[in-house]
N, C-alpha and C positions, 0 to 999 in steps of 0.2 A: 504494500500500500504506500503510495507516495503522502510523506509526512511534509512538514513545513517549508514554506521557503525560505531557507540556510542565510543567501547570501544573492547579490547582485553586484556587475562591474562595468565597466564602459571604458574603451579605450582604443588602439589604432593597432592595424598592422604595419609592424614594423620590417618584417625583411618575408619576399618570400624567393625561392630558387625551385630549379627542377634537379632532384638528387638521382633519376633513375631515368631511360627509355628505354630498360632493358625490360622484355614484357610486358609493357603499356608502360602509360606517364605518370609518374610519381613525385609530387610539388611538398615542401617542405616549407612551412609560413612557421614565423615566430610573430608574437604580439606584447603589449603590454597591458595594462591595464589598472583600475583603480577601483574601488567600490567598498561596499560592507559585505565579510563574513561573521555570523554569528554575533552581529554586534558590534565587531572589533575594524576599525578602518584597515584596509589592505592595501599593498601592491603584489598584483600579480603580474609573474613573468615565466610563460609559457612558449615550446613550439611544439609540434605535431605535421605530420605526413600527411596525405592523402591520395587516396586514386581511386579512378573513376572504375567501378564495375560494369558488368554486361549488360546490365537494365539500365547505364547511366545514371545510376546511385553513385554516391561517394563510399570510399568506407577510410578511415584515420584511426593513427594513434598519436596520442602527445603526453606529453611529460612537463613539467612546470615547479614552482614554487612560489608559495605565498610568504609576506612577510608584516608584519603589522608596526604602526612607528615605535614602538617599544624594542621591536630586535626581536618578537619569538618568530617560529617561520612554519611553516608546514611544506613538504614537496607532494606531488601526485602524480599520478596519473592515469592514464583514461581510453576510449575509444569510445566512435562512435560513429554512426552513418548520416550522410545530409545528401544534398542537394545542391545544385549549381542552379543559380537565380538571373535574372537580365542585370545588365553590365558588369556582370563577374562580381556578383554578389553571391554568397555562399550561406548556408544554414545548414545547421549539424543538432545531430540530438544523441547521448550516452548517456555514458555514467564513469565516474573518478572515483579514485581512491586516494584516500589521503593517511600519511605519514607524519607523526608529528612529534617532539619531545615534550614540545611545552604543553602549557596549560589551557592557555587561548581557545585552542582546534582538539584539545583529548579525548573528545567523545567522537568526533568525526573517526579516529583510529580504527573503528568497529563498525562501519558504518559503509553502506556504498552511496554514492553521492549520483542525484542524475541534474542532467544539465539541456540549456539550452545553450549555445553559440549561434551568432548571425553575426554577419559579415556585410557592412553594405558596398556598393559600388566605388565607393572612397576610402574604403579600408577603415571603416568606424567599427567596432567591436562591441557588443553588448551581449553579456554571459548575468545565467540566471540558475542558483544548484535547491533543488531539492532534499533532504533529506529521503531514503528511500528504507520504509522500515519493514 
């Protein structure tokens, strides 16, 4: 059952590259990003892969870190499948897994986290996590 909404972020694509044409196109994007987890103000800074499947679905993996202005931090990561949108705007939907020592994110440790990501034509980024219980 999908629990609360966790956390929300906004922010830009920062770099993307093609890492593979070996067996079809595989594009590697980093981003960053700003918003609230759990309460706590964040910077996220993530990148992730993608490639287009035979239906024309996307399917990604990515990996990332959060950090709150205190210094604690959490890393994660995730997968998930989207879609390609008009003027290479992108939407993706999963689920993350987050790692954490501190205190801030400790419950997320046990937890699968599902997500929105959208991508628009400008490279504006808006991420949205559920808890998923």
């Amino acid at each position: 059952m999908l629990g609360e909404m966790i956390g929300e972020a906004k922010g830009k694509r920062t770099a993307r590259r093609v890492i593979s044409t070996d067996g079809g196109l595989r594009i590697e994007v980093s981003f960053e990003d700003k918003g609230k987890l759990l309460g706590h103000d964040i910077m996220d800074i993530g990148t992730y892969w993608s490639a287009p499947r035979p239906d024309g679905s996307l399917y990604g993996e990515g990996q990332g870190g959060i950090m709150t202005a205190d210094g604690q931090f959490a890393t994660w990561k995730g997968q998930g499948v989207g879609k390609l949108l008009p003027g290479g705007a992108v939407s993706y939907r999963g689920a993350i897994y987050l790692s954490t020592p501190g205190t801030a994110f400790a419950r997320l440790n046990s937890v699968a986290c599902v997500f929105e990501f959208d991508v628009d034509a400008e490279g504006n980024t808006n991420s949205k996590f559920w808890e998923w219980k």
